[in-house]
Structures are given as structure tokens and as C-alpha cells.
Gaussian input, Z-matrix of N, CA and C with variables (Angstrom, degrees):
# hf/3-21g

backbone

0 1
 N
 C     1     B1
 C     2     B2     1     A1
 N     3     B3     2     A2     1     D1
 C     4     B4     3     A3     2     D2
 C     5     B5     4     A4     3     D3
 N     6     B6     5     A5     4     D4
 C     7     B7     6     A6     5     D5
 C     8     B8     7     A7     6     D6
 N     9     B9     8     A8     7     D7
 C    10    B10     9     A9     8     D8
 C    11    B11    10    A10     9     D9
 N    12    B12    11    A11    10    D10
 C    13    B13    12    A12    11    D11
 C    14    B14    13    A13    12    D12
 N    15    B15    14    A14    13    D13
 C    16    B16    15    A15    14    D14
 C    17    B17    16    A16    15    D15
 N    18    B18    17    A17    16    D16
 C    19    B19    18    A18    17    D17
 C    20    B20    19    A19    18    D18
 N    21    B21    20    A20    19    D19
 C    22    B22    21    A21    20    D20
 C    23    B23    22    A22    21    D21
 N    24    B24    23    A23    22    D22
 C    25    B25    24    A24    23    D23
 C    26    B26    25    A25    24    D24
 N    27    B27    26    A26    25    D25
 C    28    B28    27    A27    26    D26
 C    29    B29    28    A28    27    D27
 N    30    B30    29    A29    28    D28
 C    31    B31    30    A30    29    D29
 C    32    B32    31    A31    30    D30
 N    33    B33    32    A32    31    D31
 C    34    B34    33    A33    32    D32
 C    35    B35    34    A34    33    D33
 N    36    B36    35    A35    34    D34
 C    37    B37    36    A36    35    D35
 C    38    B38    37    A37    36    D36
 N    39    B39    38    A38    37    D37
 C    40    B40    39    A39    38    D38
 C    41    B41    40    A40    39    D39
 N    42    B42    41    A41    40    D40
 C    43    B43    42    A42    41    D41
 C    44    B44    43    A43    42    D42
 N    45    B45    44    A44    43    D43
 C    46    B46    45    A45    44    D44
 C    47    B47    46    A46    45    D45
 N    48    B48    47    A47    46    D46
 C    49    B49    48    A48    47    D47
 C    50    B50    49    A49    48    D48
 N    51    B51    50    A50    49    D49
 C    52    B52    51    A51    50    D50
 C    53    B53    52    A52    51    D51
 N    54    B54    53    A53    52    D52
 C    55    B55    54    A54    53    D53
 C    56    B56    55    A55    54    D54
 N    57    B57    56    A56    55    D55
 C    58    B58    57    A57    56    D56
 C    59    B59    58    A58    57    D57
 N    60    B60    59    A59    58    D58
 C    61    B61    60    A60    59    D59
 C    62    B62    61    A61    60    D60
 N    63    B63    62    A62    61    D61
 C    64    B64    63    A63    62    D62
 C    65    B65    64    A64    63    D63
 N    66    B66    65    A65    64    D64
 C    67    B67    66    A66    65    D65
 C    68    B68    67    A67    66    D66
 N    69    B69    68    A68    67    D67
 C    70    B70    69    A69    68    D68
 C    71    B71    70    A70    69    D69
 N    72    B72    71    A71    70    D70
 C    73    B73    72    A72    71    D71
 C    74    B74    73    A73    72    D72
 N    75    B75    74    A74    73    D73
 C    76    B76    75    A75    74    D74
 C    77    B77    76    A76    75    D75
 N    78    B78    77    A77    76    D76
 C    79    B79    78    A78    77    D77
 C    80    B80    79    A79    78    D78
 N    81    B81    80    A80    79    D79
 C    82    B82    81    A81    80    D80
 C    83    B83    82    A82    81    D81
 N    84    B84    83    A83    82    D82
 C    85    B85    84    A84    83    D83
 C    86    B86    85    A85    84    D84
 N    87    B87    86    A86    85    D85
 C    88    B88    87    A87    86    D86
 C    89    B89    88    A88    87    D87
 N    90    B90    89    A89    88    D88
 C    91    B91    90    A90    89    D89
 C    92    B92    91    A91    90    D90
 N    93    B93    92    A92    91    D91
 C    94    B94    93    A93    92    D92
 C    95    B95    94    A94    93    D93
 N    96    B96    95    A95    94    D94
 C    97    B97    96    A96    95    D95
 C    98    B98    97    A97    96    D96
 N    99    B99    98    A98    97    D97
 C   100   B100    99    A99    98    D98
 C   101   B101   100   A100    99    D99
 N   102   B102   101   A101   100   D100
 C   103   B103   102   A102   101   D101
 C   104   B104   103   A103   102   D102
 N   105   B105   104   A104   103   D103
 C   106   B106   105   A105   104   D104
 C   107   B107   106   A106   105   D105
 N   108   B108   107   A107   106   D106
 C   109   B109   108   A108   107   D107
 C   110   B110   109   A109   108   D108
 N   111   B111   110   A110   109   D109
 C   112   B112   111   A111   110   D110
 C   113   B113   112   A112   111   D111
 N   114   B114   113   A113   112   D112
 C   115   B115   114   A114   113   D113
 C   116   B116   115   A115   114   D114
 N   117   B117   116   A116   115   D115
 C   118   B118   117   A117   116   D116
 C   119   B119   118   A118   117   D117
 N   120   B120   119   A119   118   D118
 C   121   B121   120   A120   119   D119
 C   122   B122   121   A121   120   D120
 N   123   B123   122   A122   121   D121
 C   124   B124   123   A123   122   D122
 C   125   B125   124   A124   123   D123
 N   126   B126   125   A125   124   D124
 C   127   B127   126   A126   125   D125
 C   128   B128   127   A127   126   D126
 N   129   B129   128   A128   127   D127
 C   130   B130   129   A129   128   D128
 C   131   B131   130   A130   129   D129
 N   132   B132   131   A131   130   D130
 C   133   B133   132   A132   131   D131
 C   134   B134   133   A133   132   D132
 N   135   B135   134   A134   133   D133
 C   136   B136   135   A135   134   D134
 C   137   B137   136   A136   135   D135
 N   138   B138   137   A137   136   D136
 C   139   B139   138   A138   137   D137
 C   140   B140   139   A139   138   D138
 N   141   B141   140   A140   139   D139
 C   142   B142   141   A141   140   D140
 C   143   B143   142   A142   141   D141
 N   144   B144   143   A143   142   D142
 C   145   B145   144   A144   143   D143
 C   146   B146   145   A145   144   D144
 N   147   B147   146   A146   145   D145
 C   148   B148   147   A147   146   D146
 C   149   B149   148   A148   147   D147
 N   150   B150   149   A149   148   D148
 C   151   B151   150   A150   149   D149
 C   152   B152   151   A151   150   D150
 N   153   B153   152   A152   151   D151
 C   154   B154   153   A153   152   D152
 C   155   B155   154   A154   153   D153
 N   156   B156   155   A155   154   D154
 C   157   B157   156   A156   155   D155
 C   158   B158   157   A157   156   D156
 N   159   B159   158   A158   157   D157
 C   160   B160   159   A159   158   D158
 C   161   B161   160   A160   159   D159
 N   162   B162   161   A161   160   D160
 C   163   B163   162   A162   161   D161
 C   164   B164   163   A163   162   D162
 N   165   B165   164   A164   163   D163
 C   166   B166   165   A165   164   D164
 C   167   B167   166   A166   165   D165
 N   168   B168   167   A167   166   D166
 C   169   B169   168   A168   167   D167
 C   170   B170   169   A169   168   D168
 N   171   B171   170   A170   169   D169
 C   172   B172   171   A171   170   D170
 C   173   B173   172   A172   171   D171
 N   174   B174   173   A173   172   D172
 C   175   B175   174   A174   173   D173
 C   176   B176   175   A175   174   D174
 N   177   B177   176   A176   175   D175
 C   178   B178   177   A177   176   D176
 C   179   B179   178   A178   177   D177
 N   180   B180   179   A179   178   D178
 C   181   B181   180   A180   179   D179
 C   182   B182   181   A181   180   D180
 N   183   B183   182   A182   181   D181
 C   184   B184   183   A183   182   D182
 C   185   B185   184   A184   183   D183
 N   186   B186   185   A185   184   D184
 C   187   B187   186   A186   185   D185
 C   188   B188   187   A187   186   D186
 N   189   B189   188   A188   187   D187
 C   190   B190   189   A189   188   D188
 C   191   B191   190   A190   189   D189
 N   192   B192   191   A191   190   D190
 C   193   B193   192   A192   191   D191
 C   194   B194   193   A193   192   D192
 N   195   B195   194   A194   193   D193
 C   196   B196   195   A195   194   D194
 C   197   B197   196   A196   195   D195
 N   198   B198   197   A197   196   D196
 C   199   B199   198   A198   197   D197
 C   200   B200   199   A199   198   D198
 N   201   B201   200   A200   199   D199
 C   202   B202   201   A201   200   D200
 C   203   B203   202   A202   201   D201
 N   204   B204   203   A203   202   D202
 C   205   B205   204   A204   203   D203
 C   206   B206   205   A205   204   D204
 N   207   B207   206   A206   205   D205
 C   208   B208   207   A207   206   D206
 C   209   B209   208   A208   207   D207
 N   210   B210   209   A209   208   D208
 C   211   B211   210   A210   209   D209
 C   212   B212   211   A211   210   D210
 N   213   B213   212   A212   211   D211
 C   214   B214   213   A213   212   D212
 C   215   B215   214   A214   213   D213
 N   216   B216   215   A215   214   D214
 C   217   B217   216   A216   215   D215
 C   218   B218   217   A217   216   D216
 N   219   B219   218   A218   217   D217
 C   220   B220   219   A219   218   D218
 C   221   B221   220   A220   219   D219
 N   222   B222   221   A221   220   D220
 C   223   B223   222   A222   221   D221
 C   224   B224   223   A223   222   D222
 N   225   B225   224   A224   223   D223
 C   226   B226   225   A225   224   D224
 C   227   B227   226   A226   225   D225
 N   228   B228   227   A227   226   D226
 C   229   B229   228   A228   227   D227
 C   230   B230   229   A229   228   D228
 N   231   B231   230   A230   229   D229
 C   232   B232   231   A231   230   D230
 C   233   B233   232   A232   231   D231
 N   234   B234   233   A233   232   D232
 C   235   B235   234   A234   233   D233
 C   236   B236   235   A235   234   D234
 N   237   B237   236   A236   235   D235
 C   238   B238   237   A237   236   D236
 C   239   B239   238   A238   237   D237
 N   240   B240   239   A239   238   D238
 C   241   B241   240   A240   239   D239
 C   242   B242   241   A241   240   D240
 N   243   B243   242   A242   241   D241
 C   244   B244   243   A243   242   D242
 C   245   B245   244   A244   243   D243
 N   246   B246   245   A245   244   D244
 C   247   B247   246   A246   245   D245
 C   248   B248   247   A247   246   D246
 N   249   B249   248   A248   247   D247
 C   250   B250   249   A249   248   D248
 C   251   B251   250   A250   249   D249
 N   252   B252   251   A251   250   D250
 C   253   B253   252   A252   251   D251
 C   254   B254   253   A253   252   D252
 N   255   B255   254   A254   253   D253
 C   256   B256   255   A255   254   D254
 C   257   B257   256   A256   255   D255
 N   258   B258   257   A257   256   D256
 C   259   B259   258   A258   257   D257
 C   260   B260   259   A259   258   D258
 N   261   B261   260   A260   259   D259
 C   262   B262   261   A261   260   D260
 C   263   B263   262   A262   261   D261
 N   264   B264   263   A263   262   D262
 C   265   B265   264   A264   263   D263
 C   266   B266   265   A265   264   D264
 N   267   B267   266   A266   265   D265
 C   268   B268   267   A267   266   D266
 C   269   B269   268   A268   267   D267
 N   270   B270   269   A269   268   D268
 C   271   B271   270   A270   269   D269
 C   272   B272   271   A271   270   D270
 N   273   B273   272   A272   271   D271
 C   274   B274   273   A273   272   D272
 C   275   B275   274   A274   273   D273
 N   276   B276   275   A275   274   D274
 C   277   B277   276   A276   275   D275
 C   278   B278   277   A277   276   D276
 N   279   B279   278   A278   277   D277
 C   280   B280   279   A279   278   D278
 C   281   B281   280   A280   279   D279
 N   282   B282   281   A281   280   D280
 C   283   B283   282   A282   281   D281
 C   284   B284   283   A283   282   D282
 N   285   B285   284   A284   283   D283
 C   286   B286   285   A285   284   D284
 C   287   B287   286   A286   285   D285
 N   288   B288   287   A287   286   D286
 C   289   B289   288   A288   287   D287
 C   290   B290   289   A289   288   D288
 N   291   B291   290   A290   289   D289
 C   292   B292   291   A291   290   D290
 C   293   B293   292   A292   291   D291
 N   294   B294   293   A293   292   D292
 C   295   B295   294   A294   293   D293
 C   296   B296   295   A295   294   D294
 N   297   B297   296   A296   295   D295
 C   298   B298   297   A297   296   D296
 C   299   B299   298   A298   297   D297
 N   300   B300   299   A299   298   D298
 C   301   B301   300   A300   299   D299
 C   302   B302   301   A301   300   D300
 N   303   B303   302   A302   301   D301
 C   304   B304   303   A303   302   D302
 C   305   B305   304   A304   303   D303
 N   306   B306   305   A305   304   D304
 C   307   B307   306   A306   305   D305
 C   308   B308   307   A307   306   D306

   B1=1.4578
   B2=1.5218
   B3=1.2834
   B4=1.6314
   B5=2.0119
   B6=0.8916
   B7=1.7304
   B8=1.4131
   B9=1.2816
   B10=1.5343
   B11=1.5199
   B12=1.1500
   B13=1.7790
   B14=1.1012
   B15=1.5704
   B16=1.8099
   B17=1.5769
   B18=0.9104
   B19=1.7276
   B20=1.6960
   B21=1.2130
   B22=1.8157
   B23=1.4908
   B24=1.5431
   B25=1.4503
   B26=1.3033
   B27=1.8373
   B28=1.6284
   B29=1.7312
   B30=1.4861
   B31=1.5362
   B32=1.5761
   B33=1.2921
   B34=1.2638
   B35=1.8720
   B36=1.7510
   B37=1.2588
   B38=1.8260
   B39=1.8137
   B40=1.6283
   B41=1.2314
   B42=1.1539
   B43=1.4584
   B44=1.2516
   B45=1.6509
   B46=1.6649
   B47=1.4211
   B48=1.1762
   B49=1.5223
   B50=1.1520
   B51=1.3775
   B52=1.3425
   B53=1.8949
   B54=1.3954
   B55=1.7541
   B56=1.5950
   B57=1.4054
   B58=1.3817
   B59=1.4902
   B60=1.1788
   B61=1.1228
   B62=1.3574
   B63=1.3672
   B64=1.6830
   B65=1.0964
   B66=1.6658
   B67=0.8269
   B68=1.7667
   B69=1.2462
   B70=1.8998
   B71=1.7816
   B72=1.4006
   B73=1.5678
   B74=1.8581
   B75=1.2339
   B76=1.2965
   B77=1.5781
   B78=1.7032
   B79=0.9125
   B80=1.6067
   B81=1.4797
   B82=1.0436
   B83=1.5827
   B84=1.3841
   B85=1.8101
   B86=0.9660
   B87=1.4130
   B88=1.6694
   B89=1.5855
   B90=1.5292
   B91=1.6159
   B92=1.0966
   B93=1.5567
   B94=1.7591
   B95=1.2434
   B96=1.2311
   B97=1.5552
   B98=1.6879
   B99=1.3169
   B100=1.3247
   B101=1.9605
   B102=1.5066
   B103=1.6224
   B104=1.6099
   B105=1.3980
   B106=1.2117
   B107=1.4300
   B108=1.2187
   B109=1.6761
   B110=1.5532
   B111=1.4288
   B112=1.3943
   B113=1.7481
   B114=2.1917
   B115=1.5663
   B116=1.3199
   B117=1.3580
   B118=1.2764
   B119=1.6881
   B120=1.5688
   B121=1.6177
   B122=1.6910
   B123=1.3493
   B124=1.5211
   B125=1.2300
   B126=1.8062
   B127=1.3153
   B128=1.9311
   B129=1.3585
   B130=1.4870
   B131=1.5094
   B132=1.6722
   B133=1.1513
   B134=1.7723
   B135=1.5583
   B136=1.5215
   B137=2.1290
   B138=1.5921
   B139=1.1352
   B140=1.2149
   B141=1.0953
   B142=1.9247
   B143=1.3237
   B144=1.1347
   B145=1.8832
   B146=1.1617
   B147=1.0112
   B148=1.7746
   B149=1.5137
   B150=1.7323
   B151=1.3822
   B152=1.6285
   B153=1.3148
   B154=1.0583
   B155=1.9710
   B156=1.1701
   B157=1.5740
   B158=1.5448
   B159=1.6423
   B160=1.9833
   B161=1.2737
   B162=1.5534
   B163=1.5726
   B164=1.5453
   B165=1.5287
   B166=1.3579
   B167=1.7714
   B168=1.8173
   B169=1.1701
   B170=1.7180
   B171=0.9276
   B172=1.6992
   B173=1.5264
   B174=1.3919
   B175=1.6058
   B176=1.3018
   B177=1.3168
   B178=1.7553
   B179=1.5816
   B180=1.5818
   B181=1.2890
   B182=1.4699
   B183=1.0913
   B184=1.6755
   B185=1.6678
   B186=1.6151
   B187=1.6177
   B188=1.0846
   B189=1.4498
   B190=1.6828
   B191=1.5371
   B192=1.5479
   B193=1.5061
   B194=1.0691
   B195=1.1000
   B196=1.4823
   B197=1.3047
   B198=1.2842
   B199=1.4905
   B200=1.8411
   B201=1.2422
   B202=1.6237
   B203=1.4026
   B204=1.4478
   B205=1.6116
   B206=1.7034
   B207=1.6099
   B208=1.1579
   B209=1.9847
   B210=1.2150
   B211=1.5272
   B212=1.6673
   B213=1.0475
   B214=1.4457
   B215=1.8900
   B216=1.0713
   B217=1.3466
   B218=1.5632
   B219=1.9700
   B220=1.5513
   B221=1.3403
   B222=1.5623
   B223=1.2865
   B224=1.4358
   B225=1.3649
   B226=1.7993
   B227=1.8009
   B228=1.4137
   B229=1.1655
   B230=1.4510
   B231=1.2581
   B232=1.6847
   B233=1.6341
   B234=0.7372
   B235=1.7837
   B236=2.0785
   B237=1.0985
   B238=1.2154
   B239=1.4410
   B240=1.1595
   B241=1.2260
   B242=1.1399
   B243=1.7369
   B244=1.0129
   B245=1.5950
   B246=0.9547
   B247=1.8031
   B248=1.0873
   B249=1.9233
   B250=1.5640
   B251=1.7868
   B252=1.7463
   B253=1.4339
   B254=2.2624
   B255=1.2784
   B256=1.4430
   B257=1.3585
   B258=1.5151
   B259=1.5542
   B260=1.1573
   B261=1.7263
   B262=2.1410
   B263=1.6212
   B264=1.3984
   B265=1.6328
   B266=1.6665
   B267=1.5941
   B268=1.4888
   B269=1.3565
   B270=1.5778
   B271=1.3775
   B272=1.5978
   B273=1.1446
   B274=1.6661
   B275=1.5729
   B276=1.1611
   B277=1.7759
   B278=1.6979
   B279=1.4997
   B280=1.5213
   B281=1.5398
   B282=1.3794
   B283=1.4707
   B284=1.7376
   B285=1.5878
   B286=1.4719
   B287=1.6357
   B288=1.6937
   B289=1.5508
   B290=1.5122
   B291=1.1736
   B292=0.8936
   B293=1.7443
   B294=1.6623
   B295=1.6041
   B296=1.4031
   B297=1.8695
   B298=1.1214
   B299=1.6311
   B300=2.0494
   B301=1.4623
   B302=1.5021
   B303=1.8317
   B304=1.5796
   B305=1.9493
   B306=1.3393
   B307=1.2755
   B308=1.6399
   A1=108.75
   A2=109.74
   A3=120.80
   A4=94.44
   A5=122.81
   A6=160.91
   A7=83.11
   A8=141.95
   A9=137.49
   A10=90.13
   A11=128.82
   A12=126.04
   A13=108.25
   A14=143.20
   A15=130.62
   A16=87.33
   A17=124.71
   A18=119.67
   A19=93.68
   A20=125.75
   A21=126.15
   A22=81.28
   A23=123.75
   A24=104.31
   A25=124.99
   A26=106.15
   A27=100.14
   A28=71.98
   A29=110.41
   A30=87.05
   A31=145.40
   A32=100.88
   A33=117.52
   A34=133.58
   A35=104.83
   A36=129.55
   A37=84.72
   A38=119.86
   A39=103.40
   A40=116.38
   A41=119.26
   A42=119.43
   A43=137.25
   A44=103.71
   A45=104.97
   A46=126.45
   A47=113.71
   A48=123.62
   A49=134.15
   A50=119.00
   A51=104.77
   A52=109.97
   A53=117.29
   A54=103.52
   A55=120.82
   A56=94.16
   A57=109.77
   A58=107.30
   A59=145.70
   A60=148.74
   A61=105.73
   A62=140.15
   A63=140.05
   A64=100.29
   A65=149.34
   A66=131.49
   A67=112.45
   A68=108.59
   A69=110.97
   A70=93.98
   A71=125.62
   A72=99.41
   A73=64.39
   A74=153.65
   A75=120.73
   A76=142.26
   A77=87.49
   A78=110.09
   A79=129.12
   A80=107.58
   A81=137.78
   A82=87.88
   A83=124.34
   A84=142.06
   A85=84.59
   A86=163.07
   A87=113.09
   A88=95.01
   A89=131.50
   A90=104.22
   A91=109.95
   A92=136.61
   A93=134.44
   A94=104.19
   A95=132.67
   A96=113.37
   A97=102.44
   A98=120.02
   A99=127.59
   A100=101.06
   A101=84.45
   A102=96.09
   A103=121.99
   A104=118.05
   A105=124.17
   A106=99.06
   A107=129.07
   A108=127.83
   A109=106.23
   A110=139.87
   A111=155.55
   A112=94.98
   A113=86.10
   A114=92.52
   A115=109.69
   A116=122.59
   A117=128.47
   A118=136.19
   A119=89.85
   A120=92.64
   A121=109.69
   A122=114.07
   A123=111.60
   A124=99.50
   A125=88.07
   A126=127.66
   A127=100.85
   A128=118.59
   A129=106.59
   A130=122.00
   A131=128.14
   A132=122.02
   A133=154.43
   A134=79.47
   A135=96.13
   A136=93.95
   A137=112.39
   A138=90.16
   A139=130.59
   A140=112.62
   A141=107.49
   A142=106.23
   A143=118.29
   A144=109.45
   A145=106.75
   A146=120.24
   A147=119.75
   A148=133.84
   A149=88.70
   A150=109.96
   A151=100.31
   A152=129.41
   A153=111.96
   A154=120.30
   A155=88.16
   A156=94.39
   A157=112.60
   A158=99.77
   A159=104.33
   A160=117.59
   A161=102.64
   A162=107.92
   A163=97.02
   A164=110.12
   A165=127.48
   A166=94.68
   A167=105.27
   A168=109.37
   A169=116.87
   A170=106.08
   A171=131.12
   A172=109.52
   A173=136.08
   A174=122.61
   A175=117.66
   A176=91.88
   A177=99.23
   A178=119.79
   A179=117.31
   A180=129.22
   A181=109.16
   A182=98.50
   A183=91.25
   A184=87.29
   A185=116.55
   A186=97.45
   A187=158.29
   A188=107.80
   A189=120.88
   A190=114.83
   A191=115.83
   A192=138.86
   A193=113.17
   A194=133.25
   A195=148.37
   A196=109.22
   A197=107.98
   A198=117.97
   A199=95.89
   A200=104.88
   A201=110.32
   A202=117.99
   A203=105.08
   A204=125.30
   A205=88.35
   A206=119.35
   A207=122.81
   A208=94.28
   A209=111.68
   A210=99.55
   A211=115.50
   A212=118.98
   A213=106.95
   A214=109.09
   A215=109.50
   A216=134.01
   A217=105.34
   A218=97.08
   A219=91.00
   A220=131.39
   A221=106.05
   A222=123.77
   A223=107.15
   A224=116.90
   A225=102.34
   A226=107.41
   A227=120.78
   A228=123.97
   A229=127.91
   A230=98.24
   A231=113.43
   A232=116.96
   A233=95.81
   A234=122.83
   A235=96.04
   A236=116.11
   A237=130.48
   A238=108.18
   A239=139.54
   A240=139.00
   A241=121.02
   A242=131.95
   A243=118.05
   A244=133.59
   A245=131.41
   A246=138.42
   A247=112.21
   A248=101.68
   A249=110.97
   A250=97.17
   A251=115.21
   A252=102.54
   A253=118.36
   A254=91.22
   A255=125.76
   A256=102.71
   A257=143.72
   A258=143.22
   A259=134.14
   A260=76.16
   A261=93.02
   A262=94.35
   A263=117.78
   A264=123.94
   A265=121.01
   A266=109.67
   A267=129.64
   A268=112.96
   A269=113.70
   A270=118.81
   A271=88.62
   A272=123.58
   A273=134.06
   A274=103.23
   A275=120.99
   A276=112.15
   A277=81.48
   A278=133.64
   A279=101.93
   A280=93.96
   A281=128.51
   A282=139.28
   A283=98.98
   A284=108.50
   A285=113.86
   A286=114.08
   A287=100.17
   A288=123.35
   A289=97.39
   A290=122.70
   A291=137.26
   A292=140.35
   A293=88.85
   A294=111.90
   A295=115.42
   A296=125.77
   A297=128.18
   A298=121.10
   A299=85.88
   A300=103.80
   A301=150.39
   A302=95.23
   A303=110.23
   A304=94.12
   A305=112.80
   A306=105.05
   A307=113.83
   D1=133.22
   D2=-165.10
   D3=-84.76
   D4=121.76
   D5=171.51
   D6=-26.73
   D7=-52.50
   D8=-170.14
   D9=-70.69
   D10=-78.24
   D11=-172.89
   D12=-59.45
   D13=-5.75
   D14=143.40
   D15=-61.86
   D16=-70.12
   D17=-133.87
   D18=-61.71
   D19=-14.62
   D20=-175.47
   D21=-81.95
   D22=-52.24
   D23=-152.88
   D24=-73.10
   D25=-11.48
   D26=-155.19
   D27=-94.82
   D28=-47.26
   D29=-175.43
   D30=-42.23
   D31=-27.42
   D32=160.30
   D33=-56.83
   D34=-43.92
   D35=-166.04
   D36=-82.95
   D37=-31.44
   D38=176.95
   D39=-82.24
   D40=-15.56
   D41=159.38
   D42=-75.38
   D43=-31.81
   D44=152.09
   D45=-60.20
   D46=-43.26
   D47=172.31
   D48=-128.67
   D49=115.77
   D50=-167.49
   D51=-86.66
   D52=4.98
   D53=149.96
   D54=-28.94
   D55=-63.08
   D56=-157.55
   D57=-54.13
   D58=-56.79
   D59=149.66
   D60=8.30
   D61=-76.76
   D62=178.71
   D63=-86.50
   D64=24.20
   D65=177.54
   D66=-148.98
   D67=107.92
   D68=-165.95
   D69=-100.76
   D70=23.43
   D71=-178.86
   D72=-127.67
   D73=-82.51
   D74=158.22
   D75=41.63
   D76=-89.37
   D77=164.11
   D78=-38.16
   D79=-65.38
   D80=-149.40
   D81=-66.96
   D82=-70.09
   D83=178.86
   D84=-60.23
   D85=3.14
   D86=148.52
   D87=-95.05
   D88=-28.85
   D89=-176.49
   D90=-68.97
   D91=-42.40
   D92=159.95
   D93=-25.97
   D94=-52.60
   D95=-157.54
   D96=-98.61
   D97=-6.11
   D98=167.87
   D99=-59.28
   D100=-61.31
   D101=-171.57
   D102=-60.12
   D103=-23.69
   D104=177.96
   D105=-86.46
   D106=-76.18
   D107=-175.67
   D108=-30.91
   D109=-34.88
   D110=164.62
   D111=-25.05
   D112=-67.33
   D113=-147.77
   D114=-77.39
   D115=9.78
   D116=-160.28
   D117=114.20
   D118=-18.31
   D119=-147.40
   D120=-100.61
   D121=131.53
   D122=173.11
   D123=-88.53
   D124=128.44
   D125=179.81
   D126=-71.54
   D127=-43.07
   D128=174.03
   D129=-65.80
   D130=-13.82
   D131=142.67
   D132=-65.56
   D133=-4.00
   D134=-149.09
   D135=-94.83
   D136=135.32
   D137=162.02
   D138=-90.95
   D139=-170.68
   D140=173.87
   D141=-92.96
   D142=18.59
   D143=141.10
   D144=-90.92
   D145=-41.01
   D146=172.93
   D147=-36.01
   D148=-45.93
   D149=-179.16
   D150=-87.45
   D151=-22.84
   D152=178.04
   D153=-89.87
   D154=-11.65
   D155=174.44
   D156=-71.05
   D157=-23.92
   D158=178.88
   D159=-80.88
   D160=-10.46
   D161=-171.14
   D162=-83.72
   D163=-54.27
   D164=-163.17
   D165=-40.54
   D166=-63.78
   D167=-156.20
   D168=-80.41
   D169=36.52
   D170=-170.53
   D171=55.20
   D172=20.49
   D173=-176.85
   D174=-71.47
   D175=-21.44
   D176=175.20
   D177=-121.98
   D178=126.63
   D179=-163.94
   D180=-46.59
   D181=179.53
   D182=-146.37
   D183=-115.78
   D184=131.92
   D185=169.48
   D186=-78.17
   D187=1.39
   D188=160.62
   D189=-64.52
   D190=-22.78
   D191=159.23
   D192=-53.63
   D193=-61.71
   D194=174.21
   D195=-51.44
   D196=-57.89
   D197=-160.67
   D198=-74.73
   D199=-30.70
   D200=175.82
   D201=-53.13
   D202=-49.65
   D203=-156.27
   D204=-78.87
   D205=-41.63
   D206=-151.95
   D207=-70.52
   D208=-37.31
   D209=175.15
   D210=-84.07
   D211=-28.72
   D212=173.86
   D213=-48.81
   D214=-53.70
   D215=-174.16
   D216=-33.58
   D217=-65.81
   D218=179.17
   D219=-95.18
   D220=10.44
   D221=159.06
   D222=-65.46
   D223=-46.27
   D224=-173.46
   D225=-95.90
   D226=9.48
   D227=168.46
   D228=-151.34
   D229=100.40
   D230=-164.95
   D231=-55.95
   D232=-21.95
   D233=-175.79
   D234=-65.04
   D235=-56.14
   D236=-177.93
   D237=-82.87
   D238=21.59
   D239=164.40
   D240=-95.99
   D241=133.62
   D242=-170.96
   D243=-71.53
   D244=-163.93
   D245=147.40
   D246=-26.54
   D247=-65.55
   D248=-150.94
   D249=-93.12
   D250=23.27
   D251=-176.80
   D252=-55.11
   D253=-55.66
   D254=179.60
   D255=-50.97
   D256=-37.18
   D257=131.03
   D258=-10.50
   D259=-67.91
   D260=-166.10
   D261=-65.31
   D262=-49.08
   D263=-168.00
   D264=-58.39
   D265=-32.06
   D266=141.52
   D267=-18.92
   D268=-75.09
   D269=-126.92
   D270=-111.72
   D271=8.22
   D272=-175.10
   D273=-69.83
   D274=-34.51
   D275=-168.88
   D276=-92.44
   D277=-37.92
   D278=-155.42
   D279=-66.41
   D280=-41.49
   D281=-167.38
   D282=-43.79
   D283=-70.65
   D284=174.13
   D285=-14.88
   D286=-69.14
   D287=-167.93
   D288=-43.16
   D289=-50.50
   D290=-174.19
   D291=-50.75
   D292=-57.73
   D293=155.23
   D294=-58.53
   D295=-49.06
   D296=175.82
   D297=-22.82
   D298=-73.15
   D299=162.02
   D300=-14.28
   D301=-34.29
   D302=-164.48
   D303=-72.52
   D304=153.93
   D305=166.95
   D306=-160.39

């Protein structure tokens, strides 16, 4: 799935719910099960080898994708940002300091 049609979908799934907003594993299981119900497939049949064989074999978007699309999104719309936005944006330079660090 091309990064412009995530960014319609998650935007959509934050406007359906505002959970999703503080929540990218959330997030993520309702576009999976968006994307499977699409292709046909019941998700109450399916095991989680099943589901993990769709991940493996790229059918299902990938979640650093998600999680990508999911901040562009509320970067260009404040409205769709969660609770914990004003947090995460806090704690962004100690995180940095942090990553720097790794060596």
C-alpha cells in the first residue's frame, strides 16, 4: 500500500476513533482487520499464524508505516491528535539525548 493511501486510511480510522490517537498497536489492528475483511477473510477464523504469514508476506501494511502515516496525519491536523500529544513532544529531546548516546 502506497504511503498516500495509508495516510487516507489511518486518517480516517482517527476520525472514527479517537482511541487510536494514543494508541499505534490499536491503531495498527483495526487497519489489519480493515485490510483483511477487504480481502475477504474472517479474521475470527484466521489463526495467528495466518495472520502472521500476511504480515511476513507484505499483505498487510507494515507498522512503522502506520505509525509513520499516523504522525504525519496529526502533525497536519491538530484536531486528530491525541491526549498524550503534548507528552510525547515533551519527552522527544530526552529520547534524542538518548539515541545520540547509543554507540
Amino acid at each position: 500500500m502506497k504511503i498516500s493511501d495509508l495516510y487516507s486510511v489511518v486518517k480516517g480510522v482517527l476520525c472514527e476513533d479517537p482511541r487510536t490517537r494514543d494508541n499505534d498497536h490499536l491503531l495498527c489492528v483495526i487497519i489489519w482487520h480493515k485490510q483483511l475483511r477487504a480481502t475477504g477473510y474472517d479474521i475470527t477464523r484466521m489463526s495467528a499464524y495466518d495472520l502472521m504469514l500476511k504480515y511476513r508476506d507484505k499483505e498487510l501494511a507494515n507498522h512503522d508505516s502506520i505509525t509513520r502515516a499516523r504522525r504525519k496525519v496529526q502533525e497536519d491536523n491538530e484536531l486528530l491528535r491525541g491526549d498524550r500529544h503534548k507528552e510525547r513532544q515533551a519527552k522527544q529531546e530526552e529520547v534524542k539525548g538518548d539515541i545520540r548516546g547509543i554507540k
